[in-house]
PDB file as gemmi writes it, atoms N, CA and C in Angstrom:
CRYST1    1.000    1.000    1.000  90.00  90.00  90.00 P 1                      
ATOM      1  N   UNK A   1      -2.297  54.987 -38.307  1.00  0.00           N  
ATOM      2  CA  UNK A   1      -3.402  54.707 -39.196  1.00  0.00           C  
ATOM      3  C   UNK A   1      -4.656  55.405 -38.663  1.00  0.00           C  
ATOM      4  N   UNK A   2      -4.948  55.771 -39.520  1.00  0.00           N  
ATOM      5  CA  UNK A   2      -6.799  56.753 -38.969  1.00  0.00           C  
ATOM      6  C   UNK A   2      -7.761  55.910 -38.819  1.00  0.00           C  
ATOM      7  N   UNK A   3      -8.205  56.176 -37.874  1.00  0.00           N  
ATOM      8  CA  UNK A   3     -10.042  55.612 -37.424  1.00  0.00           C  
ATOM      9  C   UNK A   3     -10.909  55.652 -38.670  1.00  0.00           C  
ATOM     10  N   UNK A   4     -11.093  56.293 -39.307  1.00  0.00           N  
ATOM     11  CA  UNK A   4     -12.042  56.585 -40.761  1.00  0.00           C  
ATOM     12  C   UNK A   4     -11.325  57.366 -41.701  1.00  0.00           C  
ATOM     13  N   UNK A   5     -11.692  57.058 -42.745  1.00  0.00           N  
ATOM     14  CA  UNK A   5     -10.950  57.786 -43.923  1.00  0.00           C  
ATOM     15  C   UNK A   5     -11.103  58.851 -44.067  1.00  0.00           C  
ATOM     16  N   UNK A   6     -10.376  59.939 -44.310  1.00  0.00           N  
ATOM     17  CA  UNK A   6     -10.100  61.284 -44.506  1.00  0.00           C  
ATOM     18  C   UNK A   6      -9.707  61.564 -45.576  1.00  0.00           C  
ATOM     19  N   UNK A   7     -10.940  61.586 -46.567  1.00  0.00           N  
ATOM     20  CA  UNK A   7     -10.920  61.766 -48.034  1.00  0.00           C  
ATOM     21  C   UNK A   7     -11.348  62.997 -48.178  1.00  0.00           C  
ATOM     22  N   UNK A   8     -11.816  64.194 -47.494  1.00  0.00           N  
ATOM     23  CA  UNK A   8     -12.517  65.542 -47.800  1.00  0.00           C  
ATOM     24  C   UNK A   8     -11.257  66.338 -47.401  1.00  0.00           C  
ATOM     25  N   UNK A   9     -11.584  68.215 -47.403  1.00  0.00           N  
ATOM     26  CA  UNK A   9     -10.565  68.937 -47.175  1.00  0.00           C  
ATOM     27  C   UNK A   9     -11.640  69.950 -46.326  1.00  0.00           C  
ATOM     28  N   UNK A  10     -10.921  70.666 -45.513  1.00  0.00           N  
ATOM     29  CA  UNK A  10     -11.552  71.851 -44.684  1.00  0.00           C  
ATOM     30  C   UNK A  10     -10.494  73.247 -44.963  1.00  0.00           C  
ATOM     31  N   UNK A  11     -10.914  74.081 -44.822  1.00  0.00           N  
ATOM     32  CA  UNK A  11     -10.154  75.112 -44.855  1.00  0.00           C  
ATOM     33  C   UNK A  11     -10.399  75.923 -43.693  1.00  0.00           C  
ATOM     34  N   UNK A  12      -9.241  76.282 -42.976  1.00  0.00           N  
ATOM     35  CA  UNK A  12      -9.503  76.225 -41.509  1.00  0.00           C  
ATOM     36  C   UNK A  12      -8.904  78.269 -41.848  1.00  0.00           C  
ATOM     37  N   UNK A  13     -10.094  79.201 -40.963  1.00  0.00           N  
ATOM     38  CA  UNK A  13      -9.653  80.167 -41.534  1.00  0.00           C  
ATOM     39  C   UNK A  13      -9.679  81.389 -39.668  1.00  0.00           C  
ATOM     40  N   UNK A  14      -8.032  81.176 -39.562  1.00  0.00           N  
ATOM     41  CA  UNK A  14      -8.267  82.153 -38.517  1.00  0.00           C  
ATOM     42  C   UNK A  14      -7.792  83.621 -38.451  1.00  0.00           C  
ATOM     43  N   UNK A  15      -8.304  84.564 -37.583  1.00  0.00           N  
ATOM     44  CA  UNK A  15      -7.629  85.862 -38.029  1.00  0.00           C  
ATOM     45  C   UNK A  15      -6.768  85.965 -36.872  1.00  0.00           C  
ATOM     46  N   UNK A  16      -6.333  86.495 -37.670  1.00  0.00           N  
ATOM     47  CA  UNK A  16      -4.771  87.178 -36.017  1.00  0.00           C  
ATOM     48  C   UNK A  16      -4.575  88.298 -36.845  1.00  0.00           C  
ATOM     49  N   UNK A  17      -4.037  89.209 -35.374  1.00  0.00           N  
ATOM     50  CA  UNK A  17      -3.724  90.226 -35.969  1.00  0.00           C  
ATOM     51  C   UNK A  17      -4.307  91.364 -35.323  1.00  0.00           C  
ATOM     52  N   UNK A  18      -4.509  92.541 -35.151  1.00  0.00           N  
ATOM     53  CA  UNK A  18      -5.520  93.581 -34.446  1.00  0.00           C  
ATOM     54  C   UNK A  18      -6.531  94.389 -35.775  1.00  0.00           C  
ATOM     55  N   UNK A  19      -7.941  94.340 -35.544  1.00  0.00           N  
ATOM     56  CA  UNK A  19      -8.669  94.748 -36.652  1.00  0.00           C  
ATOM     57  C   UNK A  19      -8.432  96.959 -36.479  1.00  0.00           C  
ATOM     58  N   UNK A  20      -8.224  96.877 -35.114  1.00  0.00           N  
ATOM     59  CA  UNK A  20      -8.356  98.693 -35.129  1.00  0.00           C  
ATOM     60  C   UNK A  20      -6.937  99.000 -35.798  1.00  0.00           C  
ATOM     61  N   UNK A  21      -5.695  97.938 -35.011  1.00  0.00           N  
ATOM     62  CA  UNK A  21      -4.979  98.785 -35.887  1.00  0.00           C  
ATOM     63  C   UNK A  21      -4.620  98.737 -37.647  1.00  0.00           C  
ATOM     64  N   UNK A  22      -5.193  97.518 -38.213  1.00  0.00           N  
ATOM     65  CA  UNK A  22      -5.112  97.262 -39.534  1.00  0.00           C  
ATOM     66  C   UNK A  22      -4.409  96.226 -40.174  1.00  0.00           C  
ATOM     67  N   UNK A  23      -3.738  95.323 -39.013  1.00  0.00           N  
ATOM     68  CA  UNK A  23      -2.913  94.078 -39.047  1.00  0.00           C  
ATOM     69  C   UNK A  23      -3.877  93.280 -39.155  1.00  0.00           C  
ATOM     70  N   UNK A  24      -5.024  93.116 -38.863  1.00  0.00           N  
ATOM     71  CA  UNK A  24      -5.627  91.892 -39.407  1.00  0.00           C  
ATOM     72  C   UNK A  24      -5.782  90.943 -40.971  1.00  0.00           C  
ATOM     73  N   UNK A  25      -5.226  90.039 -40.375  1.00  0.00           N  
ATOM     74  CA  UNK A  25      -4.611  89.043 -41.870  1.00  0.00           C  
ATOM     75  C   UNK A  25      -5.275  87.656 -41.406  1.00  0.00           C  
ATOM     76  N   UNK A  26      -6.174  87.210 -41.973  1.00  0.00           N  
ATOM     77  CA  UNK A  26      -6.295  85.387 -42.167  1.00  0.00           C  
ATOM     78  C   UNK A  26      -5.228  84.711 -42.860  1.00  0.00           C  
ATOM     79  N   UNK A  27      -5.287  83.489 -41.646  1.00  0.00           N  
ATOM     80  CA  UNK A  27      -4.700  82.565 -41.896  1.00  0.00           C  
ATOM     81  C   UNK A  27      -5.393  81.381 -42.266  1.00  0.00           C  
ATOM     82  N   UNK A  28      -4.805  80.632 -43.273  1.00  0.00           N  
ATOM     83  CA  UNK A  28      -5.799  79.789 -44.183  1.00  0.00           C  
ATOM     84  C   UNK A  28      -5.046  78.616 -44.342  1.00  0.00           C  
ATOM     85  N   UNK A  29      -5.648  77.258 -43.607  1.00  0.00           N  
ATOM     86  CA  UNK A  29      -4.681  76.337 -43.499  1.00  0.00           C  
ATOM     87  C   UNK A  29      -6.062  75.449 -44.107  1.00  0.00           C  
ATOM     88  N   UNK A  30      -5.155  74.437 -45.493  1.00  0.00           N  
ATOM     89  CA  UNK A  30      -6.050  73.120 -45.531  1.00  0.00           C  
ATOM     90  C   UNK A  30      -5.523  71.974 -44.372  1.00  0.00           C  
ATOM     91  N   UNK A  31      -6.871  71.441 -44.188  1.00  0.00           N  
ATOM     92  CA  UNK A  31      -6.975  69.898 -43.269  1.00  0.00           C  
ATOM     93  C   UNK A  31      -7.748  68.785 -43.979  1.00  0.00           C  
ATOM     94  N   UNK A  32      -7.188  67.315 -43.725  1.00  0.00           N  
ATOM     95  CA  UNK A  32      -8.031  66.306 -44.268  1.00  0.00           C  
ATOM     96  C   UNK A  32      -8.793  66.535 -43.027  1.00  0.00           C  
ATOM     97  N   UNK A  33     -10.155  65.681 -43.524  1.00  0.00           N  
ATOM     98  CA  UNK A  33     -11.619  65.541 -43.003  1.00  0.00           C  
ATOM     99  C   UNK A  33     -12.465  64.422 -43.187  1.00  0.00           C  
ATOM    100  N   UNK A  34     -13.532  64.291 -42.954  1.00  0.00           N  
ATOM    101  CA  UNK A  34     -14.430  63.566 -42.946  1.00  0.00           C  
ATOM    102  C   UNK A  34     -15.632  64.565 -42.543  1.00  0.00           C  
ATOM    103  N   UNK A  35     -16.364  64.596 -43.606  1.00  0.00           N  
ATOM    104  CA  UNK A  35     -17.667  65.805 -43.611  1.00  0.00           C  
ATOM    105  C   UNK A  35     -18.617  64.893 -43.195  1.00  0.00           C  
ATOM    106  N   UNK A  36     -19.703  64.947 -42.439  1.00  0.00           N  
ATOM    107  CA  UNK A  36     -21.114  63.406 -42.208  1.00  0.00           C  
ATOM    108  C   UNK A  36     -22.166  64.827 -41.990  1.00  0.00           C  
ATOM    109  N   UNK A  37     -22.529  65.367 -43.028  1.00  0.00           N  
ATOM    110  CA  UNK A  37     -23.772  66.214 -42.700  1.00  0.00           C  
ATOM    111  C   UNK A  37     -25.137  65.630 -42.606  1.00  0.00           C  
ATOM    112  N   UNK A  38     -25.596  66.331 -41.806  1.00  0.00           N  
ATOM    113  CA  UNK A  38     -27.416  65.739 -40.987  1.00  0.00           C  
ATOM    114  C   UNK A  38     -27.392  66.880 -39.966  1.00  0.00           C  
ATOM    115  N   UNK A  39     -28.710  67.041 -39.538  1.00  0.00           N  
ATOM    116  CA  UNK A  39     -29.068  67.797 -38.560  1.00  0.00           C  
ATOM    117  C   UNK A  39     -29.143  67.233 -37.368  1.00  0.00           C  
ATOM    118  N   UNK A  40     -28.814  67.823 -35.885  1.00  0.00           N  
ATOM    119  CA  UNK A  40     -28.686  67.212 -34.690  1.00  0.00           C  
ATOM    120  C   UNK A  40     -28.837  68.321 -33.614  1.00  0.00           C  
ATOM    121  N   UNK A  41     -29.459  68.133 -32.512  1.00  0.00           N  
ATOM    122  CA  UNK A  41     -29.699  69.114 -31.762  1.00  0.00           C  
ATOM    123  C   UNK A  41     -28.277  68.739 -30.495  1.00  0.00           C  
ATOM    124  N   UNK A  42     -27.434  70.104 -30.278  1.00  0.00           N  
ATOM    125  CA  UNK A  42     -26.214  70.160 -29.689  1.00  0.00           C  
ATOM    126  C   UNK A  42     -26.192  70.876 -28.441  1.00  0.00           C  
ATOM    127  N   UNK A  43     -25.668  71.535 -27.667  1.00  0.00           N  
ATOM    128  CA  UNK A  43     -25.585  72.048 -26.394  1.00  0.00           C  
ATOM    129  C   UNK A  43     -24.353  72.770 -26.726  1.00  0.00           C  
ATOM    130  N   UNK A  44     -24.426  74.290 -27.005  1.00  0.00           N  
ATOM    131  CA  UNK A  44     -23.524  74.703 -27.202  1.00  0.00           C  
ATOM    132  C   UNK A  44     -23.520  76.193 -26.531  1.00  0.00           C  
ATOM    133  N   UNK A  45     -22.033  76.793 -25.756  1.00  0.00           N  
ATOM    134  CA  UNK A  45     -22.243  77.716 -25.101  1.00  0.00           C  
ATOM    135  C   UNK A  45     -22.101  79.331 -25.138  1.00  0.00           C  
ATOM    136  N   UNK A  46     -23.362  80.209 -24.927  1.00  0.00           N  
ATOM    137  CA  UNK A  46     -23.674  81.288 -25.329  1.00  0.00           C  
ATOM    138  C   UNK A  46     -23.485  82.328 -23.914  1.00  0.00           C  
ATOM    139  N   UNK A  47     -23.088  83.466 -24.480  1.00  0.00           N  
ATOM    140  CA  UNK A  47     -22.753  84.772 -23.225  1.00  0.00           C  
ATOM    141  C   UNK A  47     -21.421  84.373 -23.043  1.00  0.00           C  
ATOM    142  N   UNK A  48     -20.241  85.184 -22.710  1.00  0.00           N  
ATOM    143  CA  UNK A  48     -19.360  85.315 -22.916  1.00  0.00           C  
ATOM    144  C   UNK A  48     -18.737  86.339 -21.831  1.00  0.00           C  
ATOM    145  N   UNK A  49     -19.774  86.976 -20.637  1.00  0.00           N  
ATOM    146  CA  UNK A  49     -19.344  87.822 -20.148  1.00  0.00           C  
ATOM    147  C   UNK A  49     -18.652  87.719 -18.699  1.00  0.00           C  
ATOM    148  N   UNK A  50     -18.492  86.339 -18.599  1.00  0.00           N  
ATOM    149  CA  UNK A  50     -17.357  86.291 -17.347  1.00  0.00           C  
ATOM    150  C   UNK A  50     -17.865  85.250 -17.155  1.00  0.00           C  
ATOM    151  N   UNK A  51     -17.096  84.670 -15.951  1.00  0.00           N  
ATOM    152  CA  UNK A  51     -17.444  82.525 -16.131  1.00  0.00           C  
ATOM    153  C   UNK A  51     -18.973  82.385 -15.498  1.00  0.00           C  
ATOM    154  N   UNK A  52     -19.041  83.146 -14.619  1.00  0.00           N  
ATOM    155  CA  UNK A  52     -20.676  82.751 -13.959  1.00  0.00           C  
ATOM    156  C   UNK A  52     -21.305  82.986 -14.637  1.00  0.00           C  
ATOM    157  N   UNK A  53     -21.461  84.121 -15.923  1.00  0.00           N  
ATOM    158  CA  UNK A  53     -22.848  84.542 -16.794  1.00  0.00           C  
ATOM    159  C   UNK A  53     -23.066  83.749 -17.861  1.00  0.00           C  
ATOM    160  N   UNK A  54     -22.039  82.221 -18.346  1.00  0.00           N  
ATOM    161  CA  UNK A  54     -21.878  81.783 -19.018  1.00  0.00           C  
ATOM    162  C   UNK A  54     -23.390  80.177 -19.114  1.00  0.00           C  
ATOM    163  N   UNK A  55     -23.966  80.777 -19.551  1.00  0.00           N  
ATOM    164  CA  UNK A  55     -25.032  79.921 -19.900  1.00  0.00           C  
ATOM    165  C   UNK A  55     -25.274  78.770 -21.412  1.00  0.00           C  
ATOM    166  N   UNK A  56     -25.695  77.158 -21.155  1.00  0.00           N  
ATOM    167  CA  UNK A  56     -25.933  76.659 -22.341  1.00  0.00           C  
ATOM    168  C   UNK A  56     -27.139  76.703 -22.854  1.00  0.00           C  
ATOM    169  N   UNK A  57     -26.689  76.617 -24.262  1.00  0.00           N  
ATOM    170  CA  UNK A  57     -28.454  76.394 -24.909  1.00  0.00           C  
ATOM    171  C   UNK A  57     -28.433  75.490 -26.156  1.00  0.00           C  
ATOM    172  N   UNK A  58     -29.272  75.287 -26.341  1.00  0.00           N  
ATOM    173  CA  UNK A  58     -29.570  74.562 -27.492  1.00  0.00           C  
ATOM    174  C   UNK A  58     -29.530  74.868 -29.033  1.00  0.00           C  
ATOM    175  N   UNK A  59     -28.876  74.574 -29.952  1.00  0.00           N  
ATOM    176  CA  UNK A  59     -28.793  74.430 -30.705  1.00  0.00           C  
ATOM    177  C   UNK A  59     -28.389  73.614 -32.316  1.00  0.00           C  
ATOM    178  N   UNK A  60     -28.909  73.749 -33.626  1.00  0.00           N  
ATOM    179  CA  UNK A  60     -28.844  72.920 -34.161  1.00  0.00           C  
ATOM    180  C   UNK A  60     -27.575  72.862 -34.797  1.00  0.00           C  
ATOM    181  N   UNK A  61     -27.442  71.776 -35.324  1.00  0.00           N  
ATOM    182  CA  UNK A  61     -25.970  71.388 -35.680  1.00  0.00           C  
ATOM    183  C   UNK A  61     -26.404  70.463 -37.014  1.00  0.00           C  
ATOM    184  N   UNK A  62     -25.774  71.321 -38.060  1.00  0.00           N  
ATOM    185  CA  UNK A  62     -26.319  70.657 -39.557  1.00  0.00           C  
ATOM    186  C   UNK A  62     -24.853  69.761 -40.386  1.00  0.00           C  
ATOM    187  N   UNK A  63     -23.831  69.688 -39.389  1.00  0.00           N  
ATOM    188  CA  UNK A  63     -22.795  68.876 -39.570  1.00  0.00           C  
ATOM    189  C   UNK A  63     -22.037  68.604 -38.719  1.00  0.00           C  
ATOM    190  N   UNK A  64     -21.341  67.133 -38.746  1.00  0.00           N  
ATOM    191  CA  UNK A  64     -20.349  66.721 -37.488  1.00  0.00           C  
ATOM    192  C   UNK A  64     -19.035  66.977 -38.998  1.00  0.00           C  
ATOM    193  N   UNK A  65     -17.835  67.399 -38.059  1.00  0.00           N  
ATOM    194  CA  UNK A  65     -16.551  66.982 -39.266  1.00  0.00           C  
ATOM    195  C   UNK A  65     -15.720  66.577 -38.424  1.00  0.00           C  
ATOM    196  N   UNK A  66     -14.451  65.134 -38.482  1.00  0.00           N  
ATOM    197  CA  UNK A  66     -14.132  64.778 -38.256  1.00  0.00           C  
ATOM    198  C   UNK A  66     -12.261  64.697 -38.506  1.00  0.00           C  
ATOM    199  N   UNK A  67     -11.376  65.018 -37.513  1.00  0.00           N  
ATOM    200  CA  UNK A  67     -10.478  65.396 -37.687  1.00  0.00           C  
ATOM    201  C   UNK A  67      -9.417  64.062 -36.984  1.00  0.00           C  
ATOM    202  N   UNK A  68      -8.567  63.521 -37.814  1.00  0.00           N  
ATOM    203  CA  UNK A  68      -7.741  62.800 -37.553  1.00  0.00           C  
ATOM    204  C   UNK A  68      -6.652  63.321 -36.476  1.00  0.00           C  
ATOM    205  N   UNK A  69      -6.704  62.691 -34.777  1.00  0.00           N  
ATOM    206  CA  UNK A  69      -5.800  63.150 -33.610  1.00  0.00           C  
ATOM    207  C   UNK A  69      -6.486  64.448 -33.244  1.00  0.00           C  
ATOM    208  N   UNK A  70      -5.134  65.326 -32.990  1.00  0.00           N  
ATOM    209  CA  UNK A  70      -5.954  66.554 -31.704  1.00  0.00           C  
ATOM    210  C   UNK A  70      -5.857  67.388 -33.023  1.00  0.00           C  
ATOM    211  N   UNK A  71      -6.658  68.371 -33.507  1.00  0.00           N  
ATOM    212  CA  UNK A  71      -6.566  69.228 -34.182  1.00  0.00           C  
ATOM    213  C   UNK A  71      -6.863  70.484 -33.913  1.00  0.00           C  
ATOM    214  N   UNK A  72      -5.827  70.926 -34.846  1.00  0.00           N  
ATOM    215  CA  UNK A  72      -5.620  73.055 -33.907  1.00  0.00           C  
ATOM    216  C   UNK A  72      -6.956  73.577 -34.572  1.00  0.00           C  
ATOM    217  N   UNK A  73      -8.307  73.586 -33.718  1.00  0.00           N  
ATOM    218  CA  UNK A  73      -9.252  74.155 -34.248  1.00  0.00           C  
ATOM    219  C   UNK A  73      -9.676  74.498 -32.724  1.00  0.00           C  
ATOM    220  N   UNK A  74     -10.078  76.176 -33.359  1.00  0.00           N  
ATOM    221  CA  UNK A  74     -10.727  76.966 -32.339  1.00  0.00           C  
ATOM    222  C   UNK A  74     -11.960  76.950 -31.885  1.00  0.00           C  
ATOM    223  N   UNK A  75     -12.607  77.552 -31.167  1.00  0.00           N  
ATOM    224  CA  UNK A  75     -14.215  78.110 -31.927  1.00  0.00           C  
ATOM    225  C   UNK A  75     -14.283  79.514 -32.096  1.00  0.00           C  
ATOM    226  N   UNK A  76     -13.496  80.324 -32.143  1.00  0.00           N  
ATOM    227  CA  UNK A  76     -13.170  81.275 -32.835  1.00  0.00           C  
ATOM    228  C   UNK A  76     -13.057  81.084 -34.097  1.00  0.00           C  
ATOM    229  N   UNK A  77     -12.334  80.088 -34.956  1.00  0.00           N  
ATOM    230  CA  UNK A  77     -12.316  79.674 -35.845  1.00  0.00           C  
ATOM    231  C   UNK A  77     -13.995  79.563 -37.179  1.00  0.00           C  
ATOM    232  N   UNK A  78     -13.157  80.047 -38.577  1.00  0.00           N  
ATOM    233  CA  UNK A  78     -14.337  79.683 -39.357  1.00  0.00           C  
ATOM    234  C   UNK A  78     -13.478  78.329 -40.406  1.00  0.00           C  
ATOM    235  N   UNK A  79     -14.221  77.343 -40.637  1.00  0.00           N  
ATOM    236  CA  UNK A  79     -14.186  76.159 -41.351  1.00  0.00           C  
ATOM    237  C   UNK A  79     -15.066  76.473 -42.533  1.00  0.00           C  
ATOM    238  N   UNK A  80     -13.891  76.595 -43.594  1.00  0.00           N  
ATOM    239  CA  UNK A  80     -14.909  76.831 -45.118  1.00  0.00           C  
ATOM    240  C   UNK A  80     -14.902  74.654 -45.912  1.00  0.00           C  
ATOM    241  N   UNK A  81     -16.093  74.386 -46.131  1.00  0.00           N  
ATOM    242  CA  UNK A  81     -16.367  73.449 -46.582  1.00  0.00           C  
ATOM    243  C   UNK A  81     -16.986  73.007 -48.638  1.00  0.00           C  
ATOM    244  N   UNK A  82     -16.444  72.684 -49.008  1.00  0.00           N  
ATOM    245  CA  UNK A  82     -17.034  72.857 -50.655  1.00  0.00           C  
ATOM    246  C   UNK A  82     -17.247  71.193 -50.492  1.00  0.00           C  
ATOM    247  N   UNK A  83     -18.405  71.118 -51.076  1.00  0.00           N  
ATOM    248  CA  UNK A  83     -18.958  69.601 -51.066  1.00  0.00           C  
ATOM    249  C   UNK A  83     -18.708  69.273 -52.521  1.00  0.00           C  
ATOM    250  N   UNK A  84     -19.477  67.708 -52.414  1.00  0.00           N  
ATOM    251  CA  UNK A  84     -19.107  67.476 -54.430  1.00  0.00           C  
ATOM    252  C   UNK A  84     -19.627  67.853 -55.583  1.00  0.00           C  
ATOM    253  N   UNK A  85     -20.603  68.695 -55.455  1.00  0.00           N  
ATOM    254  CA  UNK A  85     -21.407  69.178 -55.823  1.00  0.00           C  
ATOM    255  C   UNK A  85     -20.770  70.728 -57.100  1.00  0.00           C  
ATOM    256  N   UNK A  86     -19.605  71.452 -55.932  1.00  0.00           N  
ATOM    257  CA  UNK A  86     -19.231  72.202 -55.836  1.00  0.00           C  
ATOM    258  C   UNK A  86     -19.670  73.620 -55.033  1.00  0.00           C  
ATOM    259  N   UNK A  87     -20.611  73.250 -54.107  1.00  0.00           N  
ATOM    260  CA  UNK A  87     -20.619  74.384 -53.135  1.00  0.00           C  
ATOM    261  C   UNK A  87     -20.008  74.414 -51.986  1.00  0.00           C  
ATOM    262  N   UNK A  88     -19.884  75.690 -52.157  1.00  0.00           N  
ATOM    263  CA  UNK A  88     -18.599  75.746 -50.775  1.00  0.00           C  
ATOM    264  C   UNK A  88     -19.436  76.766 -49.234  1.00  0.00           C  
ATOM    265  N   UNK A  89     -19.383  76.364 -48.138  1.00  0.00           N  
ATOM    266  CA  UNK A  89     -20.225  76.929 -47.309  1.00  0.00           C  
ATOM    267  C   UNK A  89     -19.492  77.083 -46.169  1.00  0.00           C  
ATOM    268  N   UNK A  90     -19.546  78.146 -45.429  1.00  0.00           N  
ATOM    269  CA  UNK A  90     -18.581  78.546 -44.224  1.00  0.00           C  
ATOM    270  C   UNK A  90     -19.530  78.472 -42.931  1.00  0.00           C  
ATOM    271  N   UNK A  91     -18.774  77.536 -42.036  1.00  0.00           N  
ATOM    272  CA  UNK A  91     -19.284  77.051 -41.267  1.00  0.00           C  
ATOM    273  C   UNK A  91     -18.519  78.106 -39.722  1.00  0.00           C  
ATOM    274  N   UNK A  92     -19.100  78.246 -39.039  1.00  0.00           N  
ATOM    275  CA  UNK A  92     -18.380  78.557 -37.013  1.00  0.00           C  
ATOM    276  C   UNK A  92     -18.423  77.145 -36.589  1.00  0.00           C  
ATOM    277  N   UNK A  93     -17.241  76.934 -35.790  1.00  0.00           N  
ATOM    278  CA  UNK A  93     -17.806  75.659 -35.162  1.00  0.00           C  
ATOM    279  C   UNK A  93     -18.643  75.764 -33.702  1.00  0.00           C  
ATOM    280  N   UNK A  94     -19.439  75.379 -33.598  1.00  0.00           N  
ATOM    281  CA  UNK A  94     -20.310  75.256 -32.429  1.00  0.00           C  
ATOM    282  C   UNK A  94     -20.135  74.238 -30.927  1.00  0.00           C  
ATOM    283  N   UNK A  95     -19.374  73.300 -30.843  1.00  0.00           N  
ATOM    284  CA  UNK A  95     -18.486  72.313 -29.944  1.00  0.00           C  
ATOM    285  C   UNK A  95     -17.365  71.602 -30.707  1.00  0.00           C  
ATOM    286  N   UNK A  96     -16.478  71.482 -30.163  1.00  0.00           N  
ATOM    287  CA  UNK A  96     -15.482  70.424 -30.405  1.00  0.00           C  
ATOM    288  C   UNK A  96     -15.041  69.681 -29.689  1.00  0.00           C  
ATOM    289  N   UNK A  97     -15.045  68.377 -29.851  1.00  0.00           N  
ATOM    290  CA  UNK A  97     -14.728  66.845 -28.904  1.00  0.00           C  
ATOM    291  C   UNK A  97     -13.278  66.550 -29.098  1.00  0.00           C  
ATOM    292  N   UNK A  98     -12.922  66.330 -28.043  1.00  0.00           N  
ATOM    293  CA  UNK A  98     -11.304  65.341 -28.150  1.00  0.00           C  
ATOM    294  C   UNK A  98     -12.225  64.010 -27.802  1.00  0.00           C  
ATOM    295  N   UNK A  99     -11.889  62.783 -28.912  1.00  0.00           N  
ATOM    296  CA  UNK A  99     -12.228  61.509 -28.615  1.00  0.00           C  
ATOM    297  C   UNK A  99     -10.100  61.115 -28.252  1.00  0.00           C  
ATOM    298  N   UNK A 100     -11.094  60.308 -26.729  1.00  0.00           N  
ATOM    299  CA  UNK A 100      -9.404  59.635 -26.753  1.00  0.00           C  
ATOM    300  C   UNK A 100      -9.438  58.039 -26.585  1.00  0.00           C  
ATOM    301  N   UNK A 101      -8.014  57.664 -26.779  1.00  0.00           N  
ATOM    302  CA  UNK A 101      -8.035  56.109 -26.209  1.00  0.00           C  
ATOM    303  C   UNK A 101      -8.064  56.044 -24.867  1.00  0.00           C  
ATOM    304  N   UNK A 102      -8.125  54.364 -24.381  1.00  0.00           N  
ATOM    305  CA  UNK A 102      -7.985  54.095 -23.450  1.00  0.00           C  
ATOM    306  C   UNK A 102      -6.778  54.397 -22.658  1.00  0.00           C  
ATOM    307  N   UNK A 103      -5.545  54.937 -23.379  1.00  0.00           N  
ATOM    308  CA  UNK A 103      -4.353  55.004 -22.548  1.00  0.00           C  
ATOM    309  C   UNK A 103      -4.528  56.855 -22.807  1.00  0.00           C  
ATOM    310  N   UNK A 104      -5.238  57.875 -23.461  1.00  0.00           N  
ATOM    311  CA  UNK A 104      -5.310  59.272 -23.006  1.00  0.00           C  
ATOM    312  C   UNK A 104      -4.718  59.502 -24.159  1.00  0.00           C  
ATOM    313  N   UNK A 105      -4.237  59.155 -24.956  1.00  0.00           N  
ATOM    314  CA  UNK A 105      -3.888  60.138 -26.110  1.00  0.00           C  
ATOM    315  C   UNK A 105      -5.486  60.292 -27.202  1.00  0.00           C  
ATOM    316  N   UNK A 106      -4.916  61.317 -27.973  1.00  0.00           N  
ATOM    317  CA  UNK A 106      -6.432  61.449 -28.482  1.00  0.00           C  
ATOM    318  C   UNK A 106      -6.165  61.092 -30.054  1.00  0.00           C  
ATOM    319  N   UNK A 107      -7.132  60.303 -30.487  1.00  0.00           N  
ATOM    320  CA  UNK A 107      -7.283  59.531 -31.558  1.00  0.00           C  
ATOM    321  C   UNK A 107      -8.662  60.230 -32.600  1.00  0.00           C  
ATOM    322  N   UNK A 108      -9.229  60.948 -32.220  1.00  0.00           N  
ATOM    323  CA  UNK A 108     -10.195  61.875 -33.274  1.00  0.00           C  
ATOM    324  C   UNK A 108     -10.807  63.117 -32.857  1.00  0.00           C  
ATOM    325  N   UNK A 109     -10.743  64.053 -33.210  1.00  0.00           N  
ATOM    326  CA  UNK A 109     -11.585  65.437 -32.835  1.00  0.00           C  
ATOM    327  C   UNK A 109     -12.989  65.708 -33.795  1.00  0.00           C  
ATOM    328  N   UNK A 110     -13.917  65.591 -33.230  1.00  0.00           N  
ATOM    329  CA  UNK A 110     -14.854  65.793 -33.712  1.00  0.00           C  
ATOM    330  C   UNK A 110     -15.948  67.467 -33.453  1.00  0.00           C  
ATOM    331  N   UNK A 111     -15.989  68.151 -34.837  1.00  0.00           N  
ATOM    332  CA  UNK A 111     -16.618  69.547 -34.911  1.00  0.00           C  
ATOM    333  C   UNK A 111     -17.825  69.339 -35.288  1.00  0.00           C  
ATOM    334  N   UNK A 112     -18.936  70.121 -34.347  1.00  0.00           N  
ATOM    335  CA  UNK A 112     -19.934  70.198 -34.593  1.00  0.00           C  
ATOM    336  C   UNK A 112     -20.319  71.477 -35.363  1.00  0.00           C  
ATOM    337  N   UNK A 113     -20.571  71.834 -36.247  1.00  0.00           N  
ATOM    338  CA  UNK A 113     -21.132  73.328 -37.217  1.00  0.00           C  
ATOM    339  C   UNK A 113     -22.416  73.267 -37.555  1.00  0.00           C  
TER     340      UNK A 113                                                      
END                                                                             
């Protein structure tokens, strides 16, 4: 049974593949969700050029989404979102949380975008 209801959908969009040689193909998987948009200031990590140059900084975060257990999300990964409205907006994710239980299995993943 899920922690909160997972009434929304994400579209989880990764590439594989090599872009020089021309194999690059997305892969496009739907996920249930839980969208809770608001703005929040996050700690998320920038530079990329080897483990010591790897510095945090600050930034904003205009949605948490919420994923039932461990979910295969990258931060490589782009998360396309369509609200009820009908707009649809493509998000990077910026951190992702494993929430776990008390005995270590994990019971919610939470994306910050």
């Amino acid at each position: 049974m899920a922690v909160i209801p997972f009434k929304q959908t994400v579209i989880r969009v990764r590439k594989e593949g090599d872009e020089w040689e021309g194999t690059q193909t997305d892969d496009r998987v739907e996920l249930k969700c839980r969208v809770d948009e608001g703005t929040k200031l996050v700690r998320s990590l920038s530079g990329s050029n080897g483990v010591q140059n790897n510095t945090a900084s600050e930034v904003v975060s205009i949605a948490d989404i919420y994923f039932d257990k461990l979910a295969d999300i990258r931060l490589t990964d782009v998360l396309e979102y369509t609200n009820e409205l009908g707009i649809t907006r493509t998000y990077p994710p910026l951190t992702i949380e494993i929430k776990r239980s008390i005995s270590g299995k994990p019971i919610l993943t939470v994306v910050s975008v």
